[in-house]
C-alpha positions in Angstrom: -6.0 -1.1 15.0 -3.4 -0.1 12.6 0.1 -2.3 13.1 2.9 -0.2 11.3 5.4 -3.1 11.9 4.7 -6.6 11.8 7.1 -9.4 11.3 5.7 -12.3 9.6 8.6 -14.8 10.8 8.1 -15.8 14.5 12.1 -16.0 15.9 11.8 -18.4 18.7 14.9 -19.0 20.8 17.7 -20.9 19.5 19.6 -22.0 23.2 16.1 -23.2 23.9 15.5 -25.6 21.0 19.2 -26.6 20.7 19.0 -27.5 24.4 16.3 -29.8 23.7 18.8 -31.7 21.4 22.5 -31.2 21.5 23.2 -28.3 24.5 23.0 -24.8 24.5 26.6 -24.9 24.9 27.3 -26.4 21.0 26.4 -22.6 20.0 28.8 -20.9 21.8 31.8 -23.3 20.2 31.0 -21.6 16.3 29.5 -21.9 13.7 25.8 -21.5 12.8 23.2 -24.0 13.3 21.2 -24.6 10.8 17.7 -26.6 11.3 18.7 -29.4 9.2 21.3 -30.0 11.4 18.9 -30.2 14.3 17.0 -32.8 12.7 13.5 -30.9 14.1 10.8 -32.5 12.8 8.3 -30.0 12.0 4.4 -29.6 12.5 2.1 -27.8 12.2 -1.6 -27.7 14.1 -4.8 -28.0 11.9 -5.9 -24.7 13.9 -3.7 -22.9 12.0 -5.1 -23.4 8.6 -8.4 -22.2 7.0 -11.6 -23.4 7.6 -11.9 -25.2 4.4 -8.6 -26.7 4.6 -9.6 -28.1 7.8 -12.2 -29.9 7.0 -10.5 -31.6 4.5 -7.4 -32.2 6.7 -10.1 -33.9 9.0 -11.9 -35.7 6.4 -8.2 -37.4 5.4 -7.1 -37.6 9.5 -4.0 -36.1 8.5 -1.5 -35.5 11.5 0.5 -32.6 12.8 3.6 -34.1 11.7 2.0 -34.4 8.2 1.0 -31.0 8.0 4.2 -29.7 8.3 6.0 -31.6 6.0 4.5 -29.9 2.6 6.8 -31.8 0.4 5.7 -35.2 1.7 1.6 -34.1 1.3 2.8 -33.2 -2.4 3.5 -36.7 -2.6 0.3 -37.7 -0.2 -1.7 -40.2 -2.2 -4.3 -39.1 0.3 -5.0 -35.9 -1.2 -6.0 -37.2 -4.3 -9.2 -38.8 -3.0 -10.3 -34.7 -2.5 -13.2 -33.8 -4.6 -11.8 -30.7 -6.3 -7.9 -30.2 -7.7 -8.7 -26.5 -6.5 -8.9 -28.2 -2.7 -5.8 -30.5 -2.6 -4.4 -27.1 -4.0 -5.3 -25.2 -1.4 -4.1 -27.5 1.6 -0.8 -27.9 0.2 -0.3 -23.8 -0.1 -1.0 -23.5 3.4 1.0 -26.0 4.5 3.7 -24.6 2.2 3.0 -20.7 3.8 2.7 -22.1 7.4 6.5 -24.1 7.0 7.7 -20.9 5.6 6.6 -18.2 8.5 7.7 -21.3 10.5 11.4 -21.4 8.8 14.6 -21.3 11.5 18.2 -20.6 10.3 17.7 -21.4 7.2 19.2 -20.0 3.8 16.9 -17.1 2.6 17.1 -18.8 -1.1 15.2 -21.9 0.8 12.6 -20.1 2.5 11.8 -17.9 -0.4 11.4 -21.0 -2.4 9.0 -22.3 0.2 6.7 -18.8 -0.4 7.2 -19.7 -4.0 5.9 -23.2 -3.7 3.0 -21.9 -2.0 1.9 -19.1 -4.4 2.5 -21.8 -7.2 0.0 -24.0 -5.7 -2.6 -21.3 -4.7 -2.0 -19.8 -8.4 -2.8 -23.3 -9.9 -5.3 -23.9 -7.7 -7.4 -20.7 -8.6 -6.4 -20.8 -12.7 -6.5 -24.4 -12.9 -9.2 -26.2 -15.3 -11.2 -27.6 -11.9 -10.1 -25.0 -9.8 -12.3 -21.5 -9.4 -14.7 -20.8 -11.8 -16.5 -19.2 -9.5 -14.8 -16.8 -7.8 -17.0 -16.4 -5.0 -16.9 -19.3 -3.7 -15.2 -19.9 -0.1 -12.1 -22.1 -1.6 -11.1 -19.7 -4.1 -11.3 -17.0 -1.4 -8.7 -19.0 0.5 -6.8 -19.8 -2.4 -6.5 -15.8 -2.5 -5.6 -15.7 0.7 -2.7 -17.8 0.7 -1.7 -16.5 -2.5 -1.8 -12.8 -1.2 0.0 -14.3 2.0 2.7 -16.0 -0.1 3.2 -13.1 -3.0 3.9 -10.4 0.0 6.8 -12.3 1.6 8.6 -12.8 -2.0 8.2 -9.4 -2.6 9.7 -8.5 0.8 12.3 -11.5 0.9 13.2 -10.2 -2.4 13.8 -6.2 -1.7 10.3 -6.1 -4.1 12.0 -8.7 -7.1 15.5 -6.2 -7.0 17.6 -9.1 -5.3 15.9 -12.3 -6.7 17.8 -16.1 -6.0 20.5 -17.2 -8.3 19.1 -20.2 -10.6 21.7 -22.4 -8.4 19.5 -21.7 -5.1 16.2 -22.5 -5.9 14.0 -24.5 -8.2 12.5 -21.3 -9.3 13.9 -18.6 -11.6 12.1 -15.3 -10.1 12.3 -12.8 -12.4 10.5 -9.3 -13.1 9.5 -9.4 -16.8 6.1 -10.3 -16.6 3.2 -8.8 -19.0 0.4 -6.4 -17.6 2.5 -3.0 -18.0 4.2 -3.4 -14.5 6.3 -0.3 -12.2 9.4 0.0 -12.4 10.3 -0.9 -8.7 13.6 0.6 -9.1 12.3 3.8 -9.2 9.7 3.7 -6.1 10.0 3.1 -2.3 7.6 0.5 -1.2 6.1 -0.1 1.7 4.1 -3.3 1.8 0.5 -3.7 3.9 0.8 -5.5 7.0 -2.8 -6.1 6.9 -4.1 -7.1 3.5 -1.7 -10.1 3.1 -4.5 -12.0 5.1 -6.9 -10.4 2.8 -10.4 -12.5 2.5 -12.2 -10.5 0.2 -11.3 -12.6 -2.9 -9.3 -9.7 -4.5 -5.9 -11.0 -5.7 -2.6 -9.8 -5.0 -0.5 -8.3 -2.0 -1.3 -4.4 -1.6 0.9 -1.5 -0.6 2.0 2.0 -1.4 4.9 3.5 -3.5 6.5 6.7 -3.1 9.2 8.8 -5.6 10.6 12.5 -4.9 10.5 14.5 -8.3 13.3 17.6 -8.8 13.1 20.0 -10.9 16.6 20.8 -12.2 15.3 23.5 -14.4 14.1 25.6 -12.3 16.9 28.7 -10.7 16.6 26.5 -7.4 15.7 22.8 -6.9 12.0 22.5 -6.2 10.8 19.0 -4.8 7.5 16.7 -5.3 6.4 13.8 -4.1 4.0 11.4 -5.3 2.3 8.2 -4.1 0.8 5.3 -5.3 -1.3 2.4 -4.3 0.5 -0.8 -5.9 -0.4 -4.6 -5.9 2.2 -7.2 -6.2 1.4 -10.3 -8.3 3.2 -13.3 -9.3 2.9 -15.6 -12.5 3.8 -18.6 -13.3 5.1 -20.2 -16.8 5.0 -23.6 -15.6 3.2 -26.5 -13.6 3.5 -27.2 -10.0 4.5 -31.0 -11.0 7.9 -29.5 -13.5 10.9 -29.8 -11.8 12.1 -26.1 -12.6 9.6 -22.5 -12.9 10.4 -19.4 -14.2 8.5 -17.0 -12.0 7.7 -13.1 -13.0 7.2 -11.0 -9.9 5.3 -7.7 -11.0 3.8 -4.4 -9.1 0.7 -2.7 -10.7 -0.6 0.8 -10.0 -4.3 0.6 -8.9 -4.9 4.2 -9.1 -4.1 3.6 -13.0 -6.4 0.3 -12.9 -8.0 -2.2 -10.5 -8.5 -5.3 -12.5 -6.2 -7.7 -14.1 -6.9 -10.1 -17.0 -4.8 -13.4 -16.1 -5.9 -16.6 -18.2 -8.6 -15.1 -19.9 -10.5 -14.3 -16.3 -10.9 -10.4 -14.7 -9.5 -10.5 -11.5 -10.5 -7.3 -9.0 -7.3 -6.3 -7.2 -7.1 -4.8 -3.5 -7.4 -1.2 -2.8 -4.8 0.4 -0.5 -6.6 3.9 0.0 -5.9 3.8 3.5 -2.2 2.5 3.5 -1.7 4.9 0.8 -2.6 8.3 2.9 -0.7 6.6 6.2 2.4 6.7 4.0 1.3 10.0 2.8 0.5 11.4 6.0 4.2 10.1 7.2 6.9 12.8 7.5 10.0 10.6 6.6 13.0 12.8 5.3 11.3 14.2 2.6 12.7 17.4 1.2 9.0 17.7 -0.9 6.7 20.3 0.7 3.8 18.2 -0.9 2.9 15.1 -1.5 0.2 13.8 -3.8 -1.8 10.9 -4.9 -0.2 9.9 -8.0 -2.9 10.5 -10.4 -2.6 14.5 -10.6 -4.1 16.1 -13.5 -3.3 20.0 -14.3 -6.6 21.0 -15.2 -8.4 20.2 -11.8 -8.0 22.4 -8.2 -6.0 20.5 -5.7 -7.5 19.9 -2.1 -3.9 20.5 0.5 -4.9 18.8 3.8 -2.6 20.9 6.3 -3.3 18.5 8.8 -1.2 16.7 11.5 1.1 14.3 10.4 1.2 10.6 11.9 2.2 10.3 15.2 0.1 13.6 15.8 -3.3 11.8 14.1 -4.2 8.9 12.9 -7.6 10.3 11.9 -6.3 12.7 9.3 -5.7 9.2 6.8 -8.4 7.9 7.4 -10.0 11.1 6.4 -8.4 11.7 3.5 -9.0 8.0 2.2 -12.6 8.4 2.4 -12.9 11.5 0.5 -10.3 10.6 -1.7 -11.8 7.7 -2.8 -15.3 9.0 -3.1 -16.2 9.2 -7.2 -17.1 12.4 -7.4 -14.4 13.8 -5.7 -11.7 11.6 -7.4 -13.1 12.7 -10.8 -12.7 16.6 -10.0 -9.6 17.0 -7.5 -6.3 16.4 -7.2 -5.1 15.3 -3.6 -1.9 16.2 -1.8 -0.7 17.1 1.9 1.8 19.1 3.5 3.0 19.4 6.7 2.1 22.5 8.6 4.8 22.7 11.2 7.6 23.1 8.5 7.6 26.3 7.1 11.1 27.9 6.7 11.3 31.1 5.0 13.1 30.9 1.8 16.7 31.8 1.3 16.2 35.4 0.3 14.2 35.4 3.7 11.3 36.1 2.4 7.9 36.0 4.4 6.2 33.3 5.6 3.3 33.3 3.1 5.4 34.2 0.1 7.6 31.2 1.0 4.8 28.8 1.4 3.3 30.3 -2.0 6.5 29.7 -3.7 7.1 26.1 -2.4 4.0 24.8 -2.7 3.6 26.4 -6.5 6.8 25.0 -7.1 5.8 21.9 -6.0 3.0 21.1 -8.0 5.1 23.0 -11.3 7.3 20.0 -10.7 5.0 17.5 -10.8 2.9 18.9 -13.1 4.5 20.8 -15.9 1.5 21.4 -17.7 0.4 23.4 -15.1 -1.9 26.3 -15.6 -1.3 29.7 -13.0 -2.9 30.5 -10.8 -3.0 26.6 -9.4 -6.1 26.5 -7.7 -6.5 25.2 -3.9 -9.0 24.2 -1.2 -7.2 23.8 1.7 -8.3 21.5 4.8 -6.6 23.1 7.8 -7.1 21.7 11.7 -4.5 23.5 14.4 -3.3 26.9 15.1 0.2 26.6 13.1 -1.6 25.1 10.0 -4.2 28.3 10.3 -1.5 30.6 10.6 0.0 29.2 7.6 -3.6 29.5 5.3 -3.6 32.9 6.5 -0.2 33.8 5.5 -0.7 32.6 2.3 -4.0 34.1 1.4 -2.3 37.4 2.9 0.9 36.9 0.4 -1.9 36.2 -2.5 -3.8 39.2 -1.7 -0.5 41.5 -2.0 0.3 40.2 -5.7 1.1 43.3 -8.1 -1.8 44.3 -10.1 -1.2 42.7 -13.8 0.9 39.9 -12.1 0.3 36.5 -12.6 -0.2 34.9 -9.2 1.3 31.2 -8.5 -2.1 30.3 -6.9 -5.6 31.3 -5.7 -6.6 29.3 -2.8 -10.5 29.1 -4.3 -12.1 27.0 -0.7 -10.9 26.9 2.9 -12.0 24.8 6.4 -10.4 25.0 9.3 -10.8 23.0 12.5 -9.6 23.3 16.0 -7.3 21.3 17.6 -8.4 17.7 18.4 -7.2 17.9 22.3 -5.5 15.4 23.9 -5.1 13.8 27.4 -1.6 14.5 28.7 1.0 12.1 28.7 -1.7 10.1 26.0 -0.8 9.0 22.3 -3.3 8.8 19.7 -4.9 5.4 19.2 -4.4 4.0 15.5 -7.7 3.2 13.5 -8.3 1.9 10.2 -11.8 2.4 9.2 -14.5 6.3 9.5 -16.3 4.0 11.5 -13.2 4.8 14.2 -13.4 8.6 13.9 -14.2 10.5 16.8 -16.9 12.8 16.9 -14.8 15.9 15.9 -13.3 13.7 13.1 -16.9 12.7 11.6 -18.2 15.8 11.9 -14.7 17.1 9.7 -15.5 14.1 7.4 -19.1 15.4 7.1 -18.4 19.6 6.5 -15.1 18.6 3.7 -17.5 16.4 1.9 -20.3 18.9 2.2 -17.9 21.6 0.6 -16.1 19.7 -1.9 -19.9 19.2 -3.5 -20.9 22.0 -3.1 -17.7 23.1 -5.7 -18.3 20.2 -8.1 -21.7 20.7 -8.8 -22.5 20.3 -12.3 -25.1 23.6 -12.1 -24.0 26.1 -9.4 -20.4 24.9 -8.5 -17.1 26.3 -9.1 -15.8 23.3 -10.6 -18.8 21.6 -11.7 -17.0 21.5 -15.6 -13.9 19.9 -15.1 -13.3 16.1 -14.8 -10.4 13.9 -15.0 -12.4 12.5 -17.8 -12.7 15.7 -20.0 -9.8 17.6 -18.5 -11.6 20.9 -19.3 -10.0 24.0 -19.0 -10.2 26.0 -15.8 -12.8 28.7 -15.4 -11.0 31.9 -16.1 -10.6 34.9 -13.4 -10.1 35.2 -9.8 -12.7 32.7 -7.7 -14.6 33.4 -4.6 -12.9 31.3 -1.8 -16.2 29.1 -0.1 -15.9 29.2 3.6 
């Protein structure tokens, strides 16, 4: 089940817990309260940590009241009795994650230094000298997880590193000048995974997707892109857990470019975000771009232009997309973008449907790619009777180019699939995983993979001899659309 929004913090009433203490009716007289002021004393249940932790937290008979007080297990002679430096690590991130999500009315700077204590520990913990040599092992798996946990919420607490804490607010400097050729952030929208924060799969970092609209200001009329990416967070540290003062570097790191990062002399396998990546692709927004496309474009290979329903319509069409996208084969021969079939306007000179759609999705990949070759070659992936209308129209507006005229594309594949129907009154039911797909939705999985083969084969296919690799030149002449 996918969960588009998902606050980490869990707000519980403030009447209630005042009322417990000084009176509901203390709010009302100004003023905020703050939970110093309420002298809570916080906990935190064993359930809520990992597996490992908690045998270690039973081992040591720590107590609720012990658990959530990570400052005081810092100082917990206890936890030196633990066989591994990578274990008393590990406890003390949680219990620094945990106080965090658990944070009431307090400053921002404060809780964000409390995420930043945690991802210091769990960073220690899996670079340390006795910490996680092997990678595979359960602890350093839950070191990752509380790291991924902890390195998500900075990034969000911290409009991803744009609005970081003065040096006056918190012990650590947070900063974005870290190594490892990292994105501008400036320059993309991020939207962070809800789901792989809690990542156990011993990858390292917190995943999401970045998106930029590219103009064209040279051409006679502004003609729109967009692009996505998926992008890992990380963040490094220059000092020990034990100095009094860190400088922290908060980065973001395009996995389409690369998905491993040397830290400390160690390769480290970030997450992949295929699937977050085409939800955010697959979102309308208020995009002016009639595409949008996985970052990685290349002007020598065909593009595949899924005219499929946009989220809320589907959730399959992602999912879809992800697996194909991220199939080898296909990655190395085709470029991947979307448009959205149910906006179509004609274009200011009112010209037709399909000569519109020609023009705005040439433009379109012009922009983004201005090495780009004419005709553009597609394969489009069409499901619904507006987004065959539109294939239509533009194979009609490709067959009436001038003799001798250079035409903007050549759409060199085609599918097309009815209509998934759907019970009235009934919303499609988020899924995550091709293991989700209805039976119409495998059996579309099945006939673009099938196809896209077909046209990469290295003997008999249209595109069999261009790669991303070689970034041969395109076959010359007009090509036989496949069916």
């Amino acid at each position: 089940m996918i969960t588009l929004t998902n606050a980490l913090r869990r707000h519980a009433p403030l009447c209630v817990l005042a009322s417990l203490l000084i009176g509901c009716s203390s709010i009302s007289s100004g003023g905020s309260i703050r939970e110093a002021e309420l002298a809570i004393t916080p906990t935190e249940s064993s359930v809520s940590f990992s597996r490992s932790a908690q045998e270690d937290i039973t081992a040591l008979n720590l107590t609720a009241e012990q658990l959530g007080a990570p400052s005081e297990l810092e100082r917990n002679e206890q936890l030196a009795a633990l066989p591994t430096t990578a274990r008393r690590s590990l406890l003390i991130a949680e219990a620094w994650v945990l106080r965090a999500q658990n944070d009431l009315e307090v400053p921002l700077s404060l809780s964000l230094e409390h995420f930043l204590r945690s991802a210091h520990y769990s960073y220690e913990g899996i670079f340390g000298e006795s910490g996680c040599e092997d990678g595979e092992s359960q602890i350093c798996k839950d070191l990752k997880a509380a790291y991924n946990r902890s390195v998500r919420e900075i990034a969000r607490l911290t409009n991803n590193g744009t609005l970081p804490p003065s040096p006056s607010e918190s012990r650590y400097i947070l900063d974005q000048q870290a190594d490892n050729d990292p994105l501008t952030l400036s320059e993309w929208e991020v939207v962070l995974n809800d789901d792989s924060s809690r990542s156990t799969d011993g990858t390292l970092g917190a995943a999401g997707t970045g998106c930029q609209e590219i103009v064209n200001p040279n051409a006679s009329e502004k003609l729109h892109a967009r692009q996505c990416i998926p992008l890992v967070f990380i963040v490094t540290f220059d000092n020990r857990v034990t100095d009094e003062r860190s400088r922290a570097h908060l980065s973001a790191i395009n996995t389409v470019a690369r998905n491993t990062l040397e830290l400390h002399g160690r390769t480290m396998p970030l997450p992949t975000n295929d699937e977050g990546l085409w939800r955010e692709m697959f979102t309308a927004g208020s995009t002016e771009a009639p595409i949008t496309c996985v970052g990685d474009a290349h002007p020598a290979l065909p593009t595949v232009l899924f005219l499929t329903p946009f989220i809320p319509a589907s959730y399959e069409w992602p999912v879809i997309a992800a697996a194909v996208s991220k199939t080898p084969l296909f990655r190395d021969h085709y470029n991947f973008c979307v448009t959205n079939p149910s906006t179509t306007p004609p274009d200011a000179q009112g010209a037709s449907s399909g000569e519109a759609q020609v023009a705005r999705i040439g433009g379109a990949l012009a922009t983004l790619l201005p090495d780009l070759r004419t005709p553009s070659h597609i394969i489009t992936i069409a499901q619904g009777p507006a987004a065959d209308t539109n294939v239509k129209a533009i194979k009609n507006s490709l067959k009436g180019v001038t003799p001798g005229a250079a035409a903007p594309l050549a759409v060199s594949g085609a599918l097309s699939f009815p209509a998934a129907p759907l019970p009235s009154n009934a919303l499609p039911i988020p899924i995550t995983s091709p293991t989700e797909l209805s039976r119409a939705g495998s059996v579309a999985l099945s006939d673009i993979k099938r196809m896209l083969t077909k046209l990469a084969d290295p003997d008999d296919g249209t595109f069999g001899g261009v790669t991303r690799g070689t970034g041969a030149p395109l076959h010359e002449g007009r090509l036989s659309p496949v069916m």
